[in-house]
N, C-alpha and C positions, 0 to 999 in steps of 0.2 A: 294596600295591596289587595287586589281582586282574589278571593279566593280559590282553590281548584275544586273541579268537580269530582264525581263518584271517582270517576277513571283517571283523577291526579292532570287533570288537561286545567285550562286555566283557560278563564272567560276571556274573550280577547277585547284590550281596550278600545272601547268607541273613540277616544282621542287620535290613537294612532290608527285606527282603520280609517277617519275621515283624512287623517295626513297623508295616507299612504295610496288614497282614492284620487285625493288631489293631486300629487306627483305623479300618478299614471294619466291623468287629463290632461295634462301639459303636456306631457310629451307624446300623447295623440296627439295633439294640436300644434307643437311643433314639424308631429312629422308632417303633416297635412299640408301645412304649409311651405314645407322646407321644400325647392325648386326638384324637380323630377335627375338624377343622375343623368350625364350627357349619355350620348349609346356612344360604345365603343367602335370606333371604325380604323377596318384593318392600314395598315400604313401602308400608303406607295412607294417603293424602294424604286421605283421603277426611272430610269436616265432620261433625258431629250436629247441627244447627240445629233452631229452632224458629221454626214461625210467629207473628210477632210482631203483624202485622196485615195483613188481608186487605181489600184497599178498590176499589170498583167506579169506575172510574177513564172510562170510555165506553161506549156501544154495545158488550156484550161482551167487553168490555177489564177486568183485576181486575188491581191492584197486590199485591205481596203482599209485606213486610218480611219478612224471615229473618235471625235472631240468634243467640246461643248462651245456654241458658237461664241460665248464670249469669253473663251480660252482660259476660265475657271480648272484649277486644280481637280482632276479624279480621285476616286479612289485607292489607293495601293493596290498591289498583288504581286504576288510571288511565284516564280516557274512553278509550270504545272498548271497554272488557273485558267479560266474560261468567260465568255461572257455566254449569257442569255439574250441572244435575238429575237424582238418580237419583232415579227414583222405584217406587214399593211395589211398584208390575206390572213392574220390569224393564226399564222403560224411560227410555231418557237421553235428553235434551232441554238443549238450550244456552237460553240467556235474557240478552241484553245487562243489565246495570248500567243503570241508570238515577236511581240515588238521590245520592246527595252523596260526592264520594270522602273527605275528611273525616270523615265519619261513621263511625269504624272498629267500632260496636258494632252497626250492621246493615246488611246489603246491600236495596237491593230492585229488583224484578224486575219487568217488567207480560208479560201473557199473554191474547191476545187469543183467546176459544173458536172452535174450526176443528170445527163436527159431524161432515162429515167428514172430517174429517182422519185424523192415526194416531193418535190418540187420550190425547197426551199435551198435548193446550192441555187436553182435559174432564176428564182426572184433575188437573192442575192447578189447575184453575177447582174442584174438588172439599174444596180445603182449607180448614181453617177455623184461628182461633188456636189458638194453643194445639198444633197439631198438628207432629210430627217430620217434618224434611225433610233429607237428605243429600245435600250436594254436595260437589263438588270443583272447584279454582279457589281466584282468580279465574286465567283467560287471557284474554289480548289478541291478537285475530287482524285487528283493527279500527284500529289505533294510532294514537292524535290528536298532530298532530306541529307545531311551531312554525313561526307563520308570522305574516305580518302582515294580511292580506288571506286572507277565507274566505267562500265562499259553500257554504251548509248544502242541502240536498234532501233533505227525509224524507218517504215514504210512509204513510201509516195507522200501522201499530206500528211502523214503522223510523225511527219517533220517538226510539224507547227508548235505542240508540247515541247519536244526533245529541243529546238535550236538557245531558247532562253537558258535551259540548262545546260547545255555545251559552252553557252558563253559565262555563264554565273561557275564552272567547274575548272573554265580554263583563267578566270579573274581569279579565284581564291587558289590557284594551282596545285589544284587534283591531279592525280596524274587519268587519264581518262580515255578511252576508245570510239570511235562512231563508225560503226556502218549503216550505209543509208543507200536503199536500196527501191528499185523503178523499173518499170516498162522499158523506158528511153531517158538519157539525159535530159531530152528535151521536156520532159513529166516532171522532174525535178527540181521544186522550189526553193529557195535562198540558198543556191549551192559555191554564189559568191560571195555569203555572207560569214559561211563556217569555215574555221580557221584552222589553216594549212599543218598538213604534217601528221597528224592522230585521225584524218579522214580517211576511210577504204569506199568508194562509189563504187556501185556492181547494180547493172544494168541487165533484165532479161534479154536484150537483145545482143547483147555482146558476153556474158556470160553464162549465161543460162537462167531457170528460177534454182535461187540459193539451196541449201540444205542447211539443218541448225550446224554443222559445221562453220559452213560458211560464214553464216549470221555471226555465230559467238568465240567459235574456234576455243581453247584450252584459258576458262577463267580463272584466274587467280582466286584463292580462297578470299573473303573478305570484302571482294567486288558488291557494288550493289549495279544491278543490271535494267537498265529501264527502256521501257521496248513501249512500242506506238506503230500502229499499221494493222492490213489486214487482219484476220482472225487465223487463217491458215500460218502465216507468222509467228503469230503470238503463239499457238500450239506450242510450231517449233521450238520456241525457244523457251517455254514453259519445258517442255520434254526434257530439255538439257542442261539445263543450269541444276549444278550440283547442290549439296545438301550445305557446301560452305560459301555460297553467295546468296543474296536476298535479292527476291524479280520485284519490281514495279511495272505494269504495262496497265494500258489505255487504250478499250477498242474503239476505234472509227466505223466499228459497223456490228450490228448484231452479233452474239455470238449464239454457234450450235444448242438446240435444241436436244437434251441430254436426256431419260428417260423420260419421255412424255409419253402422256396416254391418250386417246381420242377422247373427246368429249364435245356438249353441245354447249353451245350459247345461247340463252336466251333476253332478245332486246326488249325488252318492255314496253316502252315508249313506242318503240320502230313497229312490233309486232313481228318481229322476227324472230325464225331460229336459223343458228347457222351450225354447220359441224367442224369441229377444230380436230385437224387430223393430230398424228400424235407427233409429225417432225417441221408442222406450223405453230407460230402463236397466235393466241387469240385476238393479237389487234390486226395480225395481218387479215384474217379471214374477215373482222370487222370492217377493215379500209374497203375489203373488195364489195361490202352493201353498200356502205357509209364515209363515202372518199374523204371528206370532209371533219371527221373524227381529231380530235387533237392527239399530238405524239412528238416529239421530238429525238432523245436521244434512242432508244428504244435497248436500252442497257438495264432499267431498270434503279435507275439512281437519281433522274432529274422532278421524277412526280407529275408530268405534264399529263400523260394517258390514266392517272387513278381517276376510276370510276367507283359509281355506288354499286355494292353486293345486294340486293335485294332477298335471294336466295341460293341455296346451296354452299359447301365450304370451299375453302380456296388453299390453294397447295401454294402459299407464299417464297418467291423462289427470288427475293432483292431485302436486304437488310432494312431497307427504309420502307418497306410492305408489311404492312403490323393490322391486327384487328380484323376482325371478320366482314366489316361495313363496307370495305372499300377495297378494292385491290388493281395492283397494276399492269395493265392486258396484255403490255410489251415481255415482260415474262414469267406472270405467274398465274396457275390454271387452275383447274378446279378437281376436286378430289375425287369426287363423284364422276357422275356419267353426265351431269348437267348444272350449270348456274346460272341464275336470271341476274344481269347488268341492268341499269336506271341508263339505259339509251334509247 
């Protein structure tokens, strides 16, 4: 036994320091050797579909079937759910489900033309059979949940959600409501599709525009009430559903800007500032430099418009808006009087 020294330590074996020199040499030269880790590359979830059939469904309104051309099985999904349209110009665009969930060898989709819009209902309304369409999905941001008692509220296309749940509420026999409401009959898609007797139609041109009365009339406690359509709607009917029913709704279009404050943008890249009043957001002020900016649902739920924060804080105003690096311009703004974007 090797003796210790002054301080009780003990000389350390030459035997075991050359063993222990040797064991760490190998395995440098193992690693050395050993093939470099592949890089991770993100997955493509992304469909190759084809237009199955494109069919004029209202006022503006065109249905459009998308399959896979060699009539391979899709993916599930459940009322409520949506596909991700990317399409040829670059632009994403969500589209509720509306076809049979059942049907697993095609989804379909209705799209009502917006001229002005941003211009993905007119590249939309642009297809024909036979033509290539890539999406990804399906997701559900809408989710149709069990209950016994439902009363339904769909606007013009916010039809499209609501019709798979009328038909999955009147299959498991719910007892259930719909009013479904428009411009014109003639506005109004799949209304030979929904089934007779629990439907009330009310037309601005033959009734007037509703009131939450109208829309929801005296709900049963226990109701779950789920609403699709304009935003002025949805108000409504937010306003009035009592404290013993539970709302589900789904907007089809921006909603109100609620205490905002003016601030500036600054695009980095562009070399722009722009000024974001306090009852715009900041992608719309962005579109009007930079038409070409990505965006799609602009609710703040699909991720398409985050961009990079370079500087300044952000008043994060969407659940899926997290972190100070990135935020998303459809609807959340900056705390300060100014933020610089990686545009």
């Amino acid at each position: 036994m090797i003796p210790p020294d002054l301080r009780g330590r003990r000389e350390r074996d030459p035997f075991w320091v050359a063993v222990n020199a040797a064991f760490n040499g190998i395995q440098r030269f193992r690693a050395l050797r050993a093939p470099a880790a592949p890089a991770v590359r993100p997955v493509d979830r992304t469909m190759r579909l084809t237009v199955l059939e494109a069919r004029p469904e209202a006022d503006d309104v065109v249905s459009l079937r998308l399959g896979a051309a060699d009539g391979r099985v899709l993916p599930g999904w459940q009322p409520g759910g949506h596909l991700d349209v990317l399409l040829p110009s670059g632009r994403r665009r969500q589209y509720s489900l509306c076809g049979d969930p059942a049907d697993r060898r095609a989804y379909r989709i209705a799209v009502r033309r917006l001229p002005d819009g941003g211009g993905g209902s007119v590249e939309m309304h642009g297809l024909r059979e036979g033509d290539p369409v890539a999406v990804q999905g399906p997701r559900n941001a809408f989710p149709f949940l069990a209950h016994e008692r439902y009363a339904f509220v769909a606007g013009g296309i916010g039809i499209t959600p609501i019709l798979p749940m009328v038909a999955a509420a009147d299959r498991f026999g719910a007892d259930w409501s719909l009013v479904y409401t428009g411009r014109t009959r003639a506005s109004l898609p799949f209304l030979d599709e929904l089934p007779a007797g629990r439907v009330t139609v009310r037309t601005d041109d033959e009734h007037g525009v509703p009131s939450a009365a109208d829309l929801l009339g005296d709900v049963p406690d226990g109701t779950a009430v789920y609403c699709c359509g304009p935003a002025p709607m949805i108000d409504a009917v937010r306003a009035s559903v009592g404290l013993d029913a539970t709302l589900h709704y789904e907007r089809f279009a921006p909603p109100p800007i609620v205490g905002g404050r003016p601030f500036e943008v600054e695009l980095r890249r562009s070399g722009r500032t722009l000024p974001v009043p306090a009852d715009r957001s900041a992608l719309d002020v962005i579109r009007d430099a930079l038409p070409d900016v990505a965006y799609s649902c602009r609710q703040g739920f699909c991720g398409t418009c985050r961009t990079g924060v370079l500087a300044g804080a952000v008043d994060d105003r969407a659940p899926s808006d997290q972190g100070d690096d990135s935020m998303l311009v459809c609807v959340s703004r900056a705390t300060g009087g100014r933020i610089t974007l990686d545009l």
